[in-house]
C-alpha positions as CSV (number, residue, x, y, z in Angstrom):
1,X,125.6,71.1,155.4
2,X,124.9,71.5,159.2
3,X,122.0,69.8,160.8
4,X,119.9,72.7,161.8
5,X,118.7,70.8,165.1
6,X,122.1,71.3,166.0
7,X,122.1,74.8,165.6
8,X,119.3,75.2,167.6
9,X,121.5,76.9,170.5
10,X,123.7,78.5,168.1
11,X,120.9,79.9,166.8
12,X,119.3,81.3,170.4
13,X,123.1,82.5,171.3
14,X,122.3,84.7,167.3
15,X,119.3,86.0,168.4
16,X,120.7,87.0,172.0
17,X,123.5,88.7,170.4
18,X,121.4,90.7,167.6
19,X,119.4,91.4,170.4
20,X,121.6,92.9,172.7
21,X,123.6,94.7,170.1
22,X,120.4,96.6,168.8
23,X,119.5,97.7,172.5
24,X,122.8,98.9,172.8
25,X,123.2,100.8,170.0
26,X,120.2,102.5,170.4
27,X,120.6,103.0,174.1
28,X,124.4,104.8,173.7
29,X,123.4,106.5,170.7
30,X,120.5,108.9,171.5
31,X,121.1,111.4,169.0
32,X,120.3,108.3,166.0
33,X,117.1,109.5,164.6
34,X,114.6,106.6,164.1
35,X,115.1,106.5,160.4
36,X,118.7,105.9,160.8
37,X,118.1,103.5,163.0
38,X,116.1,101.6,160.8
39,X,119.1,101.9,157.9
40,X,121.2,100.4,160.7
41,X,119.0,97.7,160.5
42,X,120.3,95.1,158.0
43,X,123.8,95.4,160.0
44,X,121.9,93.3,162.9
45,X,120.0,90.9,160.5
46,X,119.7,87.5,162.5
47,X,120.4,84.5,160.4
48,X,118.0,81.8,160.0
49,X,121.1,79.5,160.6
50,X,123.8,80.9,161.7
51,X,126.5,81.3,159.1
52,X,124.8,80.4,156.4
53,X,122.8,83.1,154.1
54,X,119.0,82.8,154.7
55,X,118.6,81.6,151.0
56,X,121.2,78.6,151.6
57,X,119.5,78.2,155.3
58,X,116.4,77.9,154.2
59,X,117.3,75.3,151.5
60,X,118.8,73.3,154.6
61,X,115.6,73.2,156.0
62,X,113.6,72.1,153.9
63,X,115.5,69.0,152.8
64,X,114.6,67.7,156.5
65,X,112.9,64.7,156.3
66,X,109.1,65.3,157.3
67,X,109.0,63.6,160.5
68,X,111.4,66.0,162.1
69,X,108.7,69.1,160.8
70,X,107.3,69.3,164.3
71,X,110.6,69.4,166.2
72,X,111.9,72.2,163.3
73,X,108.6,74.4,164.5
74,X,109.5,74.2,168.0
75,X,112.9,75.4,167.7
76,X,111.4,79.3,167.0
77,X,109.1,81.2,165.6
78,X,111.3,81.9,162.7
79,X,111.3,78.6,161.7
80,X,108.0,78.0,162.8
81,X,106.7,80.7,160.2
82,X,109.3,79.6,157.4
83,X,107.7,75.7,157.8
84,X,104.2,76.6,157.3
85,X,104.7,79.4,154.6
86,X,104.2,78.2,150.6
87,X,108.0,79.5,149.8
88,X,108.6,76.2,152.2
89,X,106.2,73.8,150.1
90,X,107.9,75.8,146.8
91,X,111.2,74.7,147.7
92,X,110.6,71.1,148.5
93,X,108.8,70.7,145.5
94,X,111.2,72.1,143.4
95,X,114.1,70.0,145.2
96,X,112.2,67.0,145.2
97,X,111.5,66.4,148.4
98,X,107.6,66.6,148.8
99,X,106.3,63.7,150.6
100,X,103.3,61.8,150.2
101,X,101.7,60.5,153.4
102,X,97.9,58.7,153.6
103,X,95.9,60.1,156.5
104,X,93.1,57.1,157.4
105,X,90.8,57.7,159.8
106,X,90.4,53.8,161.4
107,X,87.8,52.7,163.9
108,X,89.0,50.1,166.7
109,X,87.4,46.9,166.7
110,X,88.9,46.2,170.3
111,X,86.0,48.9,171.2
112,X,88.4,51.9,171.7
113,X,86.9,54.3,169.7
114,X,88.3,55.7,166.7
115,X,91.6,57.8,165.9
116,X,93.5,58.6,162.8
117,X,97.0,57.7,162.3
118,X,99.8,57.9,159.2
119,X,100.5,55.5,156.6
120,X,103.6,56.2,154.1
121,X,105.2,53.4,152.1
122,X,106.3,50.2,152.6
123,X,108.4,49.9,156.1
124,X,107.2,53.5,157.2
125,X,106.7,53.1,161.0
126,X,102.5,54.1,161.8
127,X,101.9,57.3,163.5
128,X,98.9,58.3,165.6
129,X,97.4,62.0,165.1
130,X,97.1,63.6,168.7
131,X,93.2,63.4,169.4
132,X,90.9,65.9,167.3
133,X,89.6,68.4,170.0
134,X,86.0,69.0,170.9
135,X,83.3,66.7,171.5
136,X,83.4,63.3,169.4
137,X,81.2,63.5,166.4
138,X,79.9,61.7,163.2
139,X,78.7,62.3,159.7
140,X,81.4,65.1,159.3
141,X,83.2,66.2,156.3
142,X,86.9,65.7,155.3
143,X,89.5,67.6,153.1
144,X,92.9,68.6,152.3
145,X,93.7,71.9,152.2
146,X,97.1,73.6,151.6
147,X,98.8,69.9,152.7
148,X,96.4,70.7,156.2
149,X,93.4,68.3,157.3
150,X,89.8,70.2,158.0
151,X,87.4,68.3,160.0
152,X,84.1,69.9,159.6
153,X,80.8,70.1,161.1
154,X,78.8,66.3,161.5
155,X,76.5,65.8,164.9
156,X,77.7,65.2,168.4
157,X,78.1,60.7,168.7
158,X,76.9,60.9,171.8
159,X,74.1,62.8,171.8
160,X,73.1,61.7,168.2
161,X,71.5,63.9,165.3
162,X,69.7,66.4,167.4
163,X,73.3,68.1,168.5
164,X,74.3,69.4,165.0
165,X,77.6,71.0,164.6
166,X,79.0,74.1,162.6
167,X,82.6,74.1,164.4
168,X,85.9,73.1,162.1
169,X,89.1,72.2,163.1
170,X,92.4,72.2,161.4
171,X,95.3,69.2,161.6
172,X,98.5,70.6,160.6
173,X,101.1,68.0,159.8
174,X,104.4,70.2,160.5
175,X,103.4,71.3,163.7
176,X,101.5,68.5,164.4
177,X,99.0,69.9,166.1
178,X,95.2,70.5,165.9
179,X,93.7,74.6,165.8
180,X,90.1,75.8,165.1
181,X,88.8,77.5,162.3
182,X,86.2,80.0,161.7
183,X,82.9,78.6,162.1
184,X,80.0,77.4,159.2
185,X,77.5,80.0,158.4
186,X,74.7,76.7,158.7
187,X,75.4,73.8,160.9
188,X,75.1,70.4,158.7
189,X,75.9,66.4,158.4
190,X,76.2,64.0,155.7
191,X,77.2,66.5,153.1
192,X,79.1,66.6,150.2
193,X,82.9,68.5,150.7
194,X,85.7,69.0,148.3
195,X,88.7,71.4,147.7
196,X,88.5,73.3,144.6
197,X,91.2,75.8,143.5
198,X,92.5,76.6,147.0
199,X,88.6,76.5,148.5
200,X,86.4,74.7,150.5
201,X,83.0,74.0,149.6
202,X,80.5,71.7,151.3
203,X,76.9,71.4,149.9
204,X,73.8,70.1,150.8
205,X,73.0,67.4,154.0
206,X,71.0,67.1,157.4
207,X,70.5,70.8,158.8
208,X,69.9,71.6,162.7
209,X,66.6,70.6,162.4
210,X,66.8,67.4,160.8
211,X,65.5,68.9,157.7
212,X,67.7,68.3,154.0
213,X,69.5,70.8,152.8
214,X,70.3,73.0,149.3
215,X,72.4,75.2,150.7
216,X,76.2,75.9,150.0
217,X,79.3,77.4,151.2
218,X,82.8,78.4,150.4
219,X,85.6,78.6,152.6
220,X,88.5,81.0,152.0
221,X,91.8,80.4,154.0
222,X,92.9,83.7,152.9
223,X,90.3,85.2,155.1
224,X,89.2,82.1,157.2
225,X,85.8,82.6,155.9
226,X,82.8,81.4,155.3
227,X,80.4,82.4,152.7
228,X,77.2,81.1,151.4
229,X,77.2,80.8,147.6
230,X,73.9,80.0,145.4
231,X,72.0,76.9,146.3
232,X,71.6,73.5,144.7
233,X,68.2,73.4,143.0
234,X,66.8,70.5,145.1
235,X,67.8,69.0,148.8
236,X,70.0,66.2,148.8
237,X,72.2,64.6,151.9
238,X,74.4,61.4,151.7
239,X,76.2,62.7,148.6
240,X,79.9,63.3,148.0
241,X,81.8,65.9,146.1
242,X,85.3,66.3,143.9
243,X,87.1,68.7,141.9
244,X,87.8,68.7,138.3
245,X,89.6,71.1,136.1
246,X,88.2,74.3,138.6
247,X,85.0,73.0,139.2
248,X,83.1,71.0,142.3
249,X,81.2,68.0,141.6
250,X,78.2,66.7,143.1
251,X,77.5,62.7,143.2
252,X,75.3,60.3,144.8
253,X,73.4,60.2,147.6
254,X,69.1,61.4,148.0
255,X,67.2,64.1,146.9
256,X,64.0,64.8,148.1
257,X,62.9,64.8,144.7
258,X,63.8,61.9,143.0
259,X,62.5,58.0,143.6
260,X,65.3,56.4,145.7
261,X,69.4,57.3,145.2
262,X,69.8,60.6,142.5
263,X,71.5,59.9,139.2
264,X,72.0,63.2,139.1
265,X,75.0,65.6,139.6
266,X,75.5,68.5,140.2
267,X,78.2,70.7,138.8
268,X,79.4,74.5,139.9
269,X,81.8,76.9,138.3
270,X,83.3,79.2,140.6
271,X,84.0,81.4,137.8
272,X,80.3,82.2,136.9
273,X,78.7,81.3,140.2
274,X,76.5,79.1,138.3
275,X,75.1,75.2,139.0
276,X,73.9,73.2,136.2
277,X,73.5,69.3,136.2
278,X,74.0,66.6,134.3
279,X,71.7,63.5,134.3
280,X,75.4,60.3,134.6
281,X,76.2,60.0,137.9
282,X,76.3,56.9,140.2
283,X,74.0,56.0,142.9
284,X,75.0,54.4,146.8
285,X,78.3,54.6,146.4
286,X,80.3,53.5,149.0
287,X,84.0,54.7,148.4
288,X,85.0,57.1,146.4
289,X,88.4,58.5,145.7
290,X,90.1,61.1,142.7
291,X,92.7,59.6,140.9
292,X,94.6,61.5,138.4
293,X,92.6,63.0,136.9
294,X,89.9,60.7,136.9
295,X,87.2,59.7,139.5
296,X,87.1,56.4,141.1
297,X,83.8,54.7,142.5
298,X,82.6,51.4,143.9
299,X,78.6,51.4,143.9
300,X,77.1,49.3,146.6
301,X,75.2,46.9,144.7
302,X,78.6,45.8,142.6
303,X,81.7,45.6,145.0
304,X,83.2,43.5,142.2
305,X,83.6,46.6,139.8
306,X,85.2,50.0,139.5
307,X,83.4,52.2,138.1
308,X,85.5,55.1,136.8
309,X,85.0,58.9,135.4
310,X,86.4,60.7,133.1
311,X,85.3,64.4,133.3
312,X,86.7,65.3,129.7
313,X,83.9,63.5,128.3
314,X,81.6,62.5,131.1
315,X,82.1,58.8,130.3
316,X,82.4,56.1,132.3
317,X,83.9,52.8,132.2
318,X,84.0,49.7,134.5
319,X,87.3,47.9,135.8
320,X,86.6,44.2,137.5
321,X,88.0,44.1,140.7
322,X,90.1,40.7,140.9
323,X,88.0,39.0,144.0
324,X,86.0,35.8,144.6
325,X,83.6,34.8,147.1
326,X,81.2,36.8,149.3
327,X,80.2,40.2,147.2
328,X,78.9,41.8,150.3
329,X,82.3,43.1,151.4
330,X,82.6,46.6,151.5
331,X,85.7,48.5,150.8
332,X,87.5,52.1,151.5
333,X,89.8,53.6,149.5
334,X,93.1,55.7,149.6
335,X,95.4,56.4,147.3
336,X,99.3,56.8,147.6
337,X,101.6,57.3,145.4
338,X,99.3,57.6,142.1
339,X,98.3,53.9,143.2
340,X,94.3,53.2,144.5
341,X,94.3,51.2,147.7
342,X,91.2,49.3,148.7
343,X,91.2,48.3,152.2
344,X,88.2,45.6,153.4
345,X,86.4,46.8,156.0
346,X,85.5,42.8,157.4
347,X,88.3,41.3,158.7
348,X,89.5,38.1,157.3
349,X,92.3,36.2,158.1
350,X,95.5,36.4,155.8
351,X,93.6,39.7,153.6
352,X,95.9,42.1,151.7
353,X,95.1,45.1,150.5
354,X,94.4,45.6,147.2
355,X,96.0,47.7,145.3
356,X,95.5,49.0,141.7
357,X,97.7,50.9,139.3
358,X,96.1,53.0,136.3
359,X,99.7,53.1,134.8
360,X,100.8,49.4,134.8
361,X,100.8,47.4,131.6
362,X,97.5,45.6,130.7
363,X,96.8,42.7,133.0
364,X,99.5,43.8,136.1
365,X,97.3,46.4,137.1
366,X,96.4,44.7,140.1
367,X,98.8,43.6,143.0
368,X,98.4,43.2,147.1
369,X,99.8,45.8,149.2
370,X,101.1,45.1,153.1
371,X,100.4,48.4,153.6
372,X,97.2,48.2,155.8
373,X,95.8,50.9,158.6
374,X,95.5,49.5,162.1
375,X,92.1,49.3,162.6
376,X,89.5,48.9,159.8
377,X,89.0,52.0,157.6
378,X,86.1,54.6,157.8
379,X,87.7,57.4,155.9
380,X,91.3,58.6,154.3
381,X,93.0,61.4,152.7
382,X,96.2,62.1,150.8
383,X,98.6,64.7,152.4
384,X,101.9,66.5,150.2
385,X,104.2,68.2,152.3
């Protein structure tokens, strides 16, 4: 099977050819009405890789290894297109060959700021994202879209809450490289955001003005779209949201309404266009992450205990985490490979992640992991590609 970076000049020399040959055709053959021209066509098809039929070529390309997406895109815009199209993502899942990488945004504690870099498996090599362009902001959402990171909205760091943000930028992992997206219809921070069927949503938070917010919107990449959808029936801010079986979830965080953190969540149906609530949910929760198909929580007042949902039956049941000493420390999670990391966010000397598997016999759930981000964790997501 041929590398296909080595046919990158073979496949320039193609293009030249098929290129020349159509001009001249055309130009010695004035009499060739534009339809037959267009039969002539297929004669002058130019290979994705040259020698090899397009559905063999693009086989070959997507059994790459990941790491080598970026310099694939590069090569032209054939390939380009062909690496960022689903039949690409088709074919690598149905050969195997999807890849499961943990995106964690870390903060420096040498006092360098914060970036994100890439975390794979055991003896992966860490990668650092190029910087996310515009100003440097906080209290803005995250999700995963189509194996692509959106960055959206938050307030401007340096200027604080009274610069509010509606602007959304896109990380794409083949190209590796950062675009912009269509802009929110209301500028927001410290909202809830989740990916539901193929859509973006992100409810609720600070508005412009400082004031909370009920309003929500969906984001079609179809269109690259915004569009505001019914409202929640009271403000709330701080929360965070997930997806279960076609519907978004609404957890945690304030509501105007209620005495201290909201019980309450909120669930919508696409389907209907319709909110109703339900009366379960948990309060200051500090890391949150879907496993499965369940939902994984650690509650601020108990860092010793998972507190996990199952959206079948609304239940929820509590897993001890396996730690002594100081309760106070807080944790982030990520999850790779159908595993739930937990990274500290204090630094101690000699700490291992934690790491906790749903599908291990009773009792071996829990193990360390070396895998562990740089800096210390503020946020992470889980990328297939």
């Amino acid at each position: 099977m041929p590398s296909p970076f080595r046919a990158n000049k073979r496949f320039a020399e193609s293009e030249m050819r098929c290129s020349t040959a159509k001009q001249k055709n055309v130009q010695t053959s004035p009499s060739i009405s534009t339809k037959s021209t267009s039969q002539m066509s297929p004669d002058y098809h130019c290979p994705i890789l040259p020698g090899l039929p397009d559905d063999v070529a693009k086989l070959c390309l997507a059994l790459v290894p990941r790491r080598n997406f970026p310099i694939m895109g590069s090569v032209c815009k054939r390939w380009r297109s062909f690496i960022q199209s689903k039949e690409f993502t088709t074919i690598r899942k149905e050969a195997g060959r999807l890849e499961e990488w943990l995106y964690v945004l870390t903060h420096d504690t040498k006092g360098k700021g914060s970036h994100w870099e890439v975390l794979g498996g055991l003896g992966e090599e860490h990668q650092l994202l190029p910087s996310m362009p515009g100003a440097k902001k906080a209290a803005f959402g995250v999700v995963v879209l189509d194996g692509k990171l959106l960055v959206m909205a938050g307030y401007m760091a340096d200027v604080g809450a009274t610069c509010v943000s509606a602007d959304v930028y896109q990380y794409d992992s083949r190209l590796n490289r950062w675009s912009i997206l269509a802009k929110m219809n209301v500028a927001r921070y410290d909202f809830a955001c989740a990916e539901v069927s193929n859509m973006v949503y992100a409810v609720g938070g600070y508005g412009a003005d400082g004031e909370s917010l009920t309003s929500a919107e969906v984001y079609d990449p179809e269109k690259n779209e915004w569009t505001l959808i019914g409202s929640l029936r009271r403000p709330r801010w701080g929360c965070f949201a997930c997806g279960f079986e076609g519907k978004l979830y609404i957890m945690g965080g304030r509501s105007s309404f209620t005495i201290g953190n909201s019980r309450f969540v909120d669930v919508y149906n696409p389907e209907n266009h319709t909110w109703c609530e339900m009366k379960n949910g948990c309060v200051m929760v500090t890391a949150h992450a879907v496993l499965g198909k369940k939902l994984f929580c650690m509650e601020w007042k108990n860092q010793r205990k998972l507190a996990i949902f199952n959206p079948i039956d609304n239940s929820w049941k509590m897993i001890a985490v396996p730690l002594t000493g100081s309760s106070r420390t807080v944790f982030r999670f990520g999850v790779l490979n159908g595993k739930l990391l937990l990274f500290s966010l204090k630094e101690e000397p000699g700490y291992h992640t934690l790491l906790y598997d749903p599908d291990a016999a009773p009792g071996l759930e829990w193990k360390t992991s070396a895998i562990k981000p740089y800096g210390l964790c503020l946020c992470s997501v889980t990328i297939k590609a």
